[in-house]
C-alpha positions as CSV (number, residue, x, y, z in Angstrom):
1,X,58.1,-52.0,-22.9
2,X,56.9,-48.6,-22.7
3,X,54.1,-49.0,-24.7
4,X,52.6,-51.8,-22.9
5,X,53.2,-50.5,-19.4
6,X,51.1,-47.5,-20.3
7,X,47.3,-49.8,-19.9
8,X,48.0,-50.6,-16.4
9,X,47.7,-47.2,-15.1
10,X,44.2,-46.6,-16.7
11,X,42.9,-50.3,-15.0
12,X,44.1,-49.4,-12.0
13,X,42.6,-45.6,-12.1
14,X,38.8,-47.5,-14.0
15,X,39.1,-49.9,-11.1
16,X,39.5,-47.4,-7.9
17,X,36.7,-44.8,-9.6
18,X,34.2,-48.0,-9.7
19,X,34.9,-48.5,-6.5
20,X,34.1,-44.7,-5.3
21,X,31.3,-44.6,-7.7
22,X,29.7,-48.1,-5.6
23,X,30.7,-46.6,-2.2
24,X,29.0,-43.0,-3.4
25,X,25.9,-44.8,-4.5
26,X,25.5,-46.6,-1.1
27,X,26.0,-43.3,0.8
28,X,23.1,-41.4,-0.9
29,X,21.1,-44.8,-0.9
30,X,21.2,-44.2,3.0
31,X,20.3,-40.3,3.0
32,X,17.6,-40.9,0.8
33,X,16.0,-43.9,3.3
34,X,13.9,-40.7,5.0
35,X,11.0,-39.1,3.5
36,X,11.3,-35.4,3.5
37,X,8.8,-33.9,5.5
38,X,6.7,-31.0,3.5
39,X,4.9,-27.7,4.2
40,X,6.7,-26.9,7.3
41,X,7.2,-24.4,9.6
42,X,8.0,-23.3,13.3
43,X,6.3,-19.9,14.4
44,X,7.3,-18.3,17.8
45,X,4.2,-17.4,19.7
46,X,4.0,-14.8,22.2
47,X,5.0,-16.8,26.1
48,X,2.5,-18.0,28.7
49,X,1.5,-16.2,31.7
50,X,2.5,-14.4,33.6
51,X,5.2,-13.4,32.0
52,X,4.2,-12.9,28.2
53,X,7.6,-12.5,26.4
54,X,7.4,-11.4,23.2
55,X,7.8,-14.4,20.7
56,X,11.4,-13.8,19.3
57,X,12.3,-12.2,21.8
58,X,16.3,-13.6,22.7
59,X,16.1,-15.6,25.8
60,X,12.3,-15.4,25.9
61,X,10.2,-18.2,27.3
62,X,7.8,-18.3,24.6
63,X,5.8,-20.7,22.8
64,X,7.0,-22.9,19.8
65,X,4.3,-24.0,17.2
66,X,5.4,-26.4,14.7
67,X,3.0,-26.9,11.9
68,X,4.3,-29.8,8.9
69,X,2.7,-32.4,6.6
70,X,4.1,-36.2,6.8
71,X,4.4,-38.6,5.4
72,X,5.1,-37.8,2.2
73,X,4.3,-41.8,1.0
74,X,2.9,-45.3,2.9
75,X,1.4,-45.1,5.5
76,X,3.8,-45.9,8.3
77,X,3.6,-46.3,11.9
78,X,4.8,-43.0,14.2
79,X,5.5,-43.6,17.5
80,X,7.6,-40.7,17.9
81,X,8.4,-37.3,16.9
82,X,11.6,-35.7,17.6
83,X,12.3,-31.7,17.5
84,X,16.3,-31.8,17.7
85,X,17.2,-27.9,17.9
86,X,20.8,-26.6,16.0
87,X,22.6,-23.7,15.5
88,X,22.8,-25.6,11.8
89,X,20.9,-26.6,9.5
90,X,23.4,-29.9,9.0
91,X,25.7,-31.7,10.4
92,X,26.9,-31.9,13.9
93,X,24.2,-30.6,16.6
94,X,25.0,-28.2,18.6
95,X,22.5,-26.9,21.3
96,X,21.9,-22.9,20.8
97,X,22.9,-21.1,23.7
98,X,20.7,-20.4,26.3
99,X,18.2,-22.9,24.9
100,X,16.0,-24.3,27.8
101,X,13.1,-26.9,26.7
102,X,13.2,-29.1,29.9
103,X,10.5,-27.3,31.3
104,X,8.0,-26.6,28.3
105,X,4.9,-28.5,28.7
106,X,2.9,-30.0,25.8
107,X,0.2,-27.6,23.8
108,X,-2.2,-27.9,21.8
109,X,-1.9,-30.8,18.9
110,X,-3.6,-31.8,15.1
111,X,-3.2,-34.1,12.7
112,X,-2.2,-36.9,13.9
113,X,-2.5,-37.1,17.7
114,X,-2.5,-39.0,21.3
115,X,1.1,-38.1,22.1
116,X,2.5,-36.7,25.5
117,X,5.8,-34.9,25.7
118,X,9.3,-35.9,26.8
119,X,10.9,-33.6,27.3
120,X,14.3,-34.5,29.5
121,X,17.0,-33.3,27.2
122,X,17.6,-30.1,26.8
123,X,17.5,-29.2,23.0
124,X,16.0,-32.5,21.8
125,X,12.6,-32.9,23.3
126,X,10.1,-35.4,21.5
127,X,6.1,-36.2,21.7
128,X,5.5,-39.9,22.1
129,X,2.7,-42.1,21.9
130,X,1.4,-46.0,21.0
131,X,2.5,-46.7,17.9
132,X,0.3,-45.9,14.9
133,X,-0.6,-45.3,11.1
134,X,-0.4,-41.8,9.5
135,X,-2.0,-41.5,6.4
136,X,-0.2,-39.6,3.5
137,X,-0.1,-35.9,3.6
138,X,-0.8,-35.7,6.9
139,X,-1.1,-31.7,8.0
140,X,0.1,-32.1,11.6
141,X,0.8,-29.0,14.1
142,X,2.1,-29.1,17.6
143,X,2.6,-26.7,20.4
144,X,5.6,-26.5,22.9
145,X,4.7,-24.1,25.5
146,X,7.3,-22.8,27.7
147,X,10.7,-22.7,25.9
148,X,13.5,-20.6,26.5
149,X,14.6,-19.1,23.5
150,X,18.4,-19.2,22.7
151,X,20.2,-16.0,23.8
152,X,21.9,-15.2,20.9
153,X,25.3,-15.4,22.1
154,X,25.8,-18.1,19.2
155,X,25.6,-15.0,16.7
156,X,27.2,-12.6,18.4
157,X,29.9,-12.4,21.4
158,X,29.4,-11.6,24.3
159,X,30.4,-7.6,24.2
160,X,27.6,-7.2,21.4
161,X,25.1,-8.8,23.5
162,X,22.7,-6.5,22.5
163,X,22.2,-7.7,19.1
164,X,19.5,-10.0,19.0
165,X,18.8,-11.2,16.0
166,X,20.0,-14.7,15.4
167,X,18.6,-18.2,13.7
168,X,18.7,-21.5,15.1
169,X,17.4,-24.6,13.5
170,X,14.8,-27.3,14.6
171,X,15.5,-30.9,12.9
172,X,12.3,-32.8,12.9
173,X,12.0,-36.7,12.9
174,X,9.2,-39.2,12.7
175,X,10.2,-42.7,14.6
176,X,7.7,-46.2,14.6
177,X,9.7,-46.2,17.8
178,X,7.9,-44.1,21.0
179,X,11.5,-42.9,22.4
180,X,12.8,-41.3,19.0
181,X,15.4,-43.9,18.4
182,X,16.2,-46.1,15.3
183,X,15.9,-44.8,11.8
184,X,14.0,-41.7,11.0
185,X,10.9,-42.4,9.1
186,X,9.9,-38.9,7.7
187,X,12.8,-35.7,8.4
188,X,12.8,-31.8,7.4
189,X,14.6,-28.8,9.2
190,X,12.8,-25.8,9.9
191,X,14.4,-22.2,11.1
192,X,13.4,-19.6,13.3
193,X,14.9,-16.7,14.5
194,X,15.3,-14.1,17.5
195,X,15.2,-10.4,17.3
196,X,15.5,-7.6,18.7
197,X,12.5,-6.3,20.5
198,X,11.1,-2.8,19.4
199,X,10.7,-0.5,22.7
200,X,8.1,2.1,22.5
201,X,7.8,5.0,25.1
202,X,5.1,7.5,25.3
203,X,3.9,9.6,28.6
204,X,0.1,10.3,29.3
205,X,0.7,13.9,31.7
206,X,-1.8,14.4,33.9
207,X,-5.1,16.0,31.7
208,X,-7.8,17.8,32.4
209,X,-10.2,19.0,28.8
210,X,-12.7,21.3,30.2
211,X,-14.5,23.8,27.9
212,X,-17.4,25.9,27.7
213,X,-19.4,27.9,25.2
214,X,-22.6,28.1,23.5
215,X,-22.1,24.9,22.0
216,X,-19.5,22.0,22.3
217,X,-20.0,19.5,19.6
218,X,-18.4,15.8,18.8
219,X,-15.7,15.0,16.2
220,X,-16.2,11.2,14.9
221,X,-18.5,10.7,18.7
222,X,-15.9,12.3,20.7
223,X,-16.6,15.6,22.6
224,X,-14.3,18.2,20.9
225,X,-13.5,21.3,22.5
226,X,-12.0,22.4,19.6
227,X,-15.7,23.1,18.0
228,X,-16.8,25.4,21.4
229,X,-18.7,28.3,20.5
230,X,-18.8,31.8,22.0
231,X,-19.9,32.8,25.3
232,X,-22.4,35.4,24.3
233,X,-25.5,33.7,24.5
234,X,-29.4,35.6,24.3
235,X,-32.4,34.2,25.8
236,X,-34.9,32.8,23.3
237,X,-37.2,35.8,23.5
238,X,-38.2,38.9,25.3
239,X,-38.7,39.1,29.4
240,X,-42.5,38.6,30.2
241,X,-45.3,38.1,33.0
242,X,-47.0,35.5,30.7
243,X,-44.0,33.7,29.1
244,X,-40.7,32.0,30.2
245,X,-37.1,33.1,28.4
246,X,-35.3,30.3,27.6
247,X,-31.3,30.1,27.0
248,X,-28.8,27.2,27.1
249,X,-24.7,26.7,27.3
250,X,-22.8,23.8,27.1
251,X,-19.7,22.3,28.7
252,X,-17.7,19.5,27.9
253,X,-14.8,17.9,30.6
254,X,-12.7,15.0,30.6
255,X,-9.7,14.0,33.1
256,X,-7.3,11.2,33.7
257,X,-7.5,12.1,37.4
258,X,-7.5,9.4,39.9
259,X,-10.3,11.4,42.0
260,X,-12.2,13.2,39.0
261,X,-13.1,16.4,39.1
262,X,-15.7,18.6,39.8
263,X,-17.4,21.9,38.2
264,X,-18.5,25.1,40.0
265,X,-19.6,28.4,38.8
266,X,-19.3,31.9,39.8
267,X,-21.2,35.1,39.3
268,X,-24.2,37.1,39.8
269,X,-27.9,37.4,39.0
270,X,-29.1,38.8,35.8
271,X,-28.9,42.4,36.7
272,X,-29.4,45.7,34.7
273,X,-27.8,48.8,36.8
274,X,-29.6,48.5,39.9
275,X,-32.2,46.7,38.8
276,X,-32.1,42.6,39.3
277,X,-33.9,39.2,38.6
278,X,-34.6,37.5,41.9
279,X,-31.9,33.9,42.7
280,X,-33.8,31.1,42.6
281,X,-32.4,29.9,46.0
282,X,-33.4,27.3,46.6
283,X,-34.5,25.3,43.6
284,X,-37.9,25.5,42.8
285,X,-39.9,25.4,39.8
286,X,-40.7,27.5,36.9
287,X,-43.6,30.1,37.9
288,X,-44.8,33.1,35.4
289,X,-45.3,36.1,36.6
290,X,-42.9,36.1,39.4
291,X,-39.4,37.1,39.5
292,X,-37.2,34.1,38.8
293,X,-33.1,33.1,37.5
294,X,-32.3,29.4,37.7
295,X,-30.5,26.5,36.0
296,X,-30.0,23.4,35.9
297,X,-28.0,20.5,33.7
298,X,-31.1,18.0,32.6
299,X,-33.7,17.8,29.9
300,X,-36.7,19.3,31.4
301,X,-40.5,19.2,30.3
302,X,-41.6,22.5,32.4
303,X,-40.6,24.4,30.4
304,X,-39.4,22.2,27.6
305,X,-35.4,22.8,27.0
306,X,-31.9,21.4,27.4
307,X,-31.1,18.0,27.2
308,X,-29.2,14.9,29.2
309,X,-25.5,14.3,29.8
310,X,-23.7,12.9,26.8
311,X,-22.6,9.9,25.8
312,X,-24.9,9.0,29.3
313,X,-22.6,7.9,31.9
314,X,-22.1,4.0,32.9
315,X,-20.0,4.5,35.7
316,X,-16.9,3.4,34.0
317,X,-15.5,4.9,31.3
318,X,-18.0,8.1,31.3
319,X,-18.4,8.6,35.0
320,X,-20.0,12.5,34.6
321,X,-22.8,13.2,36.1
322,X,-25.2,17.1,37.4
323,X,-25.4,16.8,41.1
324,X,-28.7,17.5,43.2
325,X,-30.5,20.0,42.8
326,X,-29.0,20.4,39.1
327,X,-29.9,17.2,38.4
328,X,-33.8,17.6,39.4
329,X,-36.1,17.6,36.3
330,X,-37.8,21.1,36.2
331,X,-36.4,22.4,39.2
332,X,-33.6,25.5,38.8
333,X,-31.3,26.6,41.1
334,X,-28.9,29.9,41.3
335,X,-26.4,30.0,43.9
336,X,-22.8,31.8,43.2
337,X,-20.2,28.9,44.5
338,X,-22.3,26.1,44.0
339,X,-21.2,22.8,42.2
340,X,-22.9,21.9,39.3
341,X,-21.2,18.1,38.4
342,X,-18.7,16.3,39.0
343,X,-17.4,12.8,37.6
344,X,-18.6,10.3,40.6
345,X,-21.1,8.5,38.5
346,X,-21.3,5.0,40.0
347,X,-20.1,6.2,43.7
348,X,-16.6,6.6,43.4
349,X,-15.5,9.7,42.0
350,X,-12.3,8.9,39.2
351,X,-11.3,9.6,35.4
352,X,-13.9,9.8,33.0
353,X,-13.5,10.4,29.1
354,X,-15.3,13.5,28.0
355,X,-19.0,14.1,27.9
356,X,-21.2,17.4,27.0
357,X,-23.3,19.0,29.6
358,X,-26.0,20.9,28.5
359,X,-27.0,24.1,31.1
360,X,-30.4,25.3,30.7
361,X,-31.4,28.8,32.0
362,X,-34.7,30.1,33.0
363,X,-36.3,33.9,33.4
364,X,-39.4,34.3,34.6
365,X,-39.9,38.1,35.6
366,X,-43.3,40.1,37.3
367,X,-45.3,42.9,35.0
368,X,-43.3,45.2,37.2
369,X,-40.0,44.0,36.5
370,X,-38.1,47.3,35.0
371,X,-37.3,47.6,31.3
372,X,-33.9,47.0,30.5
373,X,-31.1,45.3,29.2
374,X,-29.9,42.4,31.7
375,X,-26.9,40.3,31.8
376,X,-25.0,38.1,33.8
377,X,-21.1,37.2,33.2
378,X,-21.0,33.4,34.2
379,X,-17.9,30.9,35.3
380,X,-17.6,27.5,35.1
381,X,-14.6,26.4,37.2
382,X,-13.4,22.7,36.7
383,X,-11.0,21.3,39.3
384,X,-9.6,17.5,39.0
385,X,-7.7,16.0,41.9
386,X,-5.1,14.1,41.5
């Protein structure tokens, strides 16, 4: 008796595992009815105007740009395309927190195309259009402009708020249907993720650069005053009736000053003890044999020395500029007090990123002028108002 009752247990265990085995078969016959949908991806894109939330940012309205290839085989009819957004990659969907797509608005589209967006429940928006055939390996991209991005709270409660780095999941469907209903012809899950924004602080003070010497010259095109040379400069050649001596400075300024600025200088003829070269005040033009001391900030041809403002101003940026009389080819001026520039190039004095002045002096003296040694101890004063 025991011997024989032993088979039944084995056809009854062979019979139930045939059974699962059938039943198993059917379920992945039904997973497997969808194509899988290939070369995807979702990239956040930085938000519309005018608020231009950085893409991950957590609770950002941003834009979301899905870019995939369908179908993977025949050529089917797609009438619909469904972006279902998770907090899983499987299984039951749930909406990520803080998730708002009822009011994105359709973007730009490739691929296949024609569709217009639906966009009515929250977390499952879809692109619809009049049924038609995709070809295979079809590279498709579509743009959702507008969404809210999920706050994060689905990572993270609510007393670590601040961390803002979580995923959520967008399930993507094909349908021959135009409202995203029936069976899914073509399916595939991208993920994306928020994060925490990186803050960066700096302070621009209020700046005024402003630096003379015998020469100022540029690093890489920029003015540097680092490169100024000294202060002691000689005229080109000896004091005579028949001849002009020639010298020239420079001076380099730049200011983030919402009026600009403006240059003066102080000081006093060329003088030796008692003995002094004549002011030419007012400007006039160079004259041998007579007793002359002037300046000015252009390139002149009578005599021939100094040079124009650089870089040359364009009113916007570079806004420096040698104010009348200093601006007059071959005409010098010397007057203690008097302003020289100032950065109102284009009518409106303001900022201006740094430029080189060039200063070109004149002496002109009589065959009486006295012998001696003469000298004049000049200073350039730049003032910006704020």
């Amino acid at each position: 008796m025991s011997i024989r009752g032993k088979p039944t247990v084995p056809v009854f265990k062979l019979g139930l595992g045939l059974f699962l085995l059938v039943y198993f078969s059917v379920l992945l016959s039904g997973n497997a009815s969808a194509n899988q949908i290939t070369t995807r991806s979702l990239t956040l894109q930085t938000g519309p105007a005018p608020n231009f939330d950085g893409a991950s940012k957590a609770g950002g309205v941003v834009d979301h740009f899905f870019q995939f290839t369908l179908p993977a085989v025949g050529t089917p009819n797609v009438g619909s395309i469904q972006f279902l957004y998770c907090t899983t990659a499987v299984g039951t969907c749930t909406t990520p927190n803080g998730l708002s797509t009822t009011s994105a608005t359709y973007g730009s589209e490739s691929g296949a195309t024609g569709f217009s967006l639906v966009n009515t429940t929250n977390g499952a928006p879809y692109i619809t259009r009049t049924a038609s055939s995709v070809a295979p390996g079809t590279a498709v991209a579509y743009q959702l402009i507008g969404v809210t991005n999920p706050d994060n709270t689905n990572c993270y409660a609510a007393i670590n708020f601040a961390k803002e780095n979580c995923s959520f999941f967008v399930r993507i469907s094909t349908f021959a249907s135009t409202t995203a209903t029936g069976s899914p012809i073509d399916t595939g899950v991208v993920t994306a993720s928020t994060a925490q924004q990186i803050t960066l602080t700096g302070i621009m003070p209020e700046s005024l650069i402003f630096c003379t010497g015998g020469t100022v010259l540029s690093t890489s095109g920029v003015p540097d005053c680092s490169t100024a040379t000294t202060g002691a400069v000689n005229f080109d050649r000896l004091f005579s009736p028949t001849d002009t001596s020639l010298a020239t400075t420079q001076m380099a300024a730049s200011t983030n000053a919402g009026s600009g600025y403006s240059i003066i200088y102080n000081g006093a003829t060329l003088t030796s003890g008692s003995n002094t070269i004549t002011a030419m005040n007012p400007a006039t033009t160079s004259t041998h044999g007579v007793s002359q001391f002037g300046l000015n900030l252009v390139a002149n041809t009578t005599p021939t020395i100094g040079a124009n403002l650089t870089p040359a101003s364009n009113g916007s940026n570079y806004k420096g500029e040698a104010v009348a009389p200093y601006a007059t080819v071959d005409n010098f001026k010397f007057a203690d007090g008097s302003i020289v520039a100032d950065s109102a190039n284009g009518g409106t004095p303001g900022g201006t990123d740094a430029q080189i002045f060039t200063i070109s002096y004149i002496v002109n003296v009589p065959g009486s002028q006295p012998a001696g040694t003469y000298t004049s101890t000049l200073t350039y004063i730049c003032t910006a108002t704020f």
